[in-house]
C-alpha positions as CSV (number, residue, x, y, z in Angstrom):
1,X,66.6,-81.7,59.9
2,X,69.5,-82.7,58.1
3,X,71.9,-84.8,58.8
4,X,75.6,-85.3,57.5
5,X,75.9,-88.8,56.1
6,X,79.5,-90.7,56.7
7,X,81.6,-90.9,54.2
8,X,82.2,-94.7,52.4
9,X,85.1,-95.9,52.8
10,X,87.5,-99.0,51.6
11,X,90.7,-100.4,53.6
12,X,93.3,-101.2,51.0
13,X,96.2,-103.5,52.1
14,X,98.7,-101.7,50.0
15,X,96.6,-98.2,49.7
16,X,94.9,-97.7,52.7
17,X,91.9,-96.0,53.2
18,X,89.9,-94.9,50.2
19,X,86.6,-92.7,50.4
20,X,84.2,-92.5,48.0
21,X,83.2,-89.2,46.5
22,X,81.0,-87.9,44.0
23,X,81.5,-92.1,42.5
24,X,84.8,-91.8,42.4
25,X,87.4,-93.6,45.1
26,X,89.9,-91.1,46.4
27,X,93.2,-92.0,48.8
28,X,96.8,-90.9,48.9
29,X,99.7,-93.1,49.1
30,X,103.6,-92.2,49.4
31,X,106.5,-92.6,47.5
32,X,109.8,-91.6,47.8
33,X,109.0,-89.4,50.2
34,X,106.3,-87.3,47.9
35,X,102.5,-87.7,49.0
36,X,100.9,-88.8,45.8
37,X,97.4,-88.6,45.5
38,X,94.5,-90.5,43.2
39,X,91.5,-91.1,42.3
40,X,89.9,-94.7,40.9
41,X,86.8,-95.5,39.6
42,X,84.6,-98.2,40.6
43,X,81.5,-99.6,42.2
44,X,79.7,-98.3,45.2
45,X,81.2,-100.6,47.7
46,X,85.0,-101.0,45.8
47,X,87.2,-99.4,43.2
48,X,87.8,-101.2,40.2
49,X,90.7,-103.9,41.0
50,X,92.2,-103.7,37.4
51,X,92.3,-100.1,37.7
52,X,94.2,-100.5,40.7
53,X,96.9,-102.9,39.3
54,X,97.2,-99.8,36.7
55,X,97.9,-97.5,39.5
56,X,100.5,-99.8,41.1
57,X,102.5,-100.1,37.7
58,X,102.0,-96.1,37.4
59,X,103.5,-95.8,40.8
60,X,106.5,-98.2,40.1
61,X,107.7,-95.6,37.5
62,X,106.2,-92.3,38.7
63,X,109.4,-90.3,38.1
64,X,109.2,-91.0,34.9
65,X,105.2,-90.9,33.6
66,X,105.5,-87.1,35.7
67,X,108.4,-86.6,33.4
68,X,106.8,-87.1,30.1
69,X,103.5,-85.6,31.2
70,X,105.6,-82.2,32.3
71,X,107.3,-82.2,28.8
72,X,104.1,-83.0,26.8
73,X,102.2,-80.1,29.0
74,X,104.9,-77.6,27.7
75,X,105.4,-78.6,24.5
76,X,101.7,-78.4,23.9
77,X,101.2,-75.1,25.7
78,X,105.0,-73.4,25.0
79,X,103.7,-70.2,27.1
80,X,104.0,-72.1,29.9
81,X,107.6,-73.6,29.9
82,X,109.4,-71.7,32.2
83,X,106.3,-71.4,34.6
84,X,106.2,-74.0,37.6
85,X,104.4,-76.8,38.1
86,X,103.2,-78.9,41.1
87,X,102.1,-82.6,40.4
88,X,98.0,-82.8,41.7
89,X,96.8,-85.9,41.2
90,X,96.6,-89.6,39.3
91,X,93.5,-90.2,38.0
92,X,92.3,-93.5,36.4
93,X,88.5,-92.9,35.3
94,X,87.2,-95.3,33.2
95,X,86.5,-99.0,34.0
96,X,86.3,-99.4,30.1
97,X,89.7,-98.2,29.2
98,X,92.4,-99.5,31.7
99,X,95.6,-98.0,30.1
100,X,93.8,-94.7,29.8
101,X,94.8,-92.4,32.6
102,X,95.1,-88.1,33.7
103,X,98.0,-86.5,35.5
104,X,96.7,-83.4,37.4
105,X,99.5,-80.8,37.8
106,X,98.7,-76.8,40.0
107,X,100.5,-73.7,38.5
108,X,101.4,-70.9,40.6
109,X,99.8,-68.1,39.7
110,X,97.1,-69.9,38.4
111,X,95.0,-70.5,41.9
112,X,91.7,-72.3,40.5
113,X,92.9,-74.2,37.7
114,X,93.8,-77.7,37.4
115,X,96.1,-78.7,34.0
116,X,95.4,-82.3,33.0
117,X,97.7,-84.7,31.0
118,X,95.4,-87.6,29.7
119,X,97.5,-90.7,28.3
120,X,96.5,-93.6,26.1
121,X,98.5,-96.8,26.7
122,X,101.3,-95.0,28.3
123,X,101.9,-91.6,26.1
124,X,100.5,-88.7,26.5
125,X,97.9,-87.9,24.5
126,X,96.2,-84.7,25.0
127,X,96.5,-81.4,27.6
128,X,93.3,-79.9,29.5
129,X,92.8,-77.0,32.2
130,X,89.8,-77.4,34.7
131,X,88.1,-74.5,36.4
């Protein structure tokens, strides 16, 4: 028989609740009235408390990290500049590399893929689509 096993989860005083999935720690937070959602790497019990720190400075200048991410996206993939974008997701992956972080944005029209900005030490670096 099988049996559905409970998510993990972690309370966050300034996040809230995280669940773990697939090793990664996932949780949404608001700001200025936009629902922004992450993802943070970390152990099985916790995510990473640096990378957190790196989320919480990302968050304190959001407008402006989406802003460079949505101009890098089109000026690497000119095709696409006049199409609309939705922000996705923050994702800060690797315990390793701190200042290393993805933006996820959704196109319309574009239902099952997911467009990545990665940055290194805050400037965008490179741009990726996910099936």
């Amino acid at each position: 028989m099988f049996t559905a096993k409970s998510p993990v989860e972690f309370v966050h005083p300034e996040f809230g609740v995280l669940s773990l999935d697939s090793g990664l720690w996932s949780g949404k937070v608001q700001r200025d009235g936009r629902d922004i959602r992450f993802c943070i790497a970390g152990t099985s019990t916790a995510p990473d408390d640096g990378l957190l720190g790196q989320l919480r400075d990302l968050l304190g200048r959001f407008a402006e990290v989406e802003r460079a991410a949505m101009d890098f996206l089109r000026m690497q993939a000119p095709a696409l500049r006049s199409r609309e974008f939705t922000f996705y997701s923050i994702d800060f992956l690797w315990e390793e590399k701190p200042d290393a972080f993805a933006m996820e944005f959704r196109l319309a029209g574009d239902e099952y893929g997911i467009w990545r900005v990665e940055f290194d030490r805050g400037q965008p670096k490179s741009v990726g689509r996910d099936d």
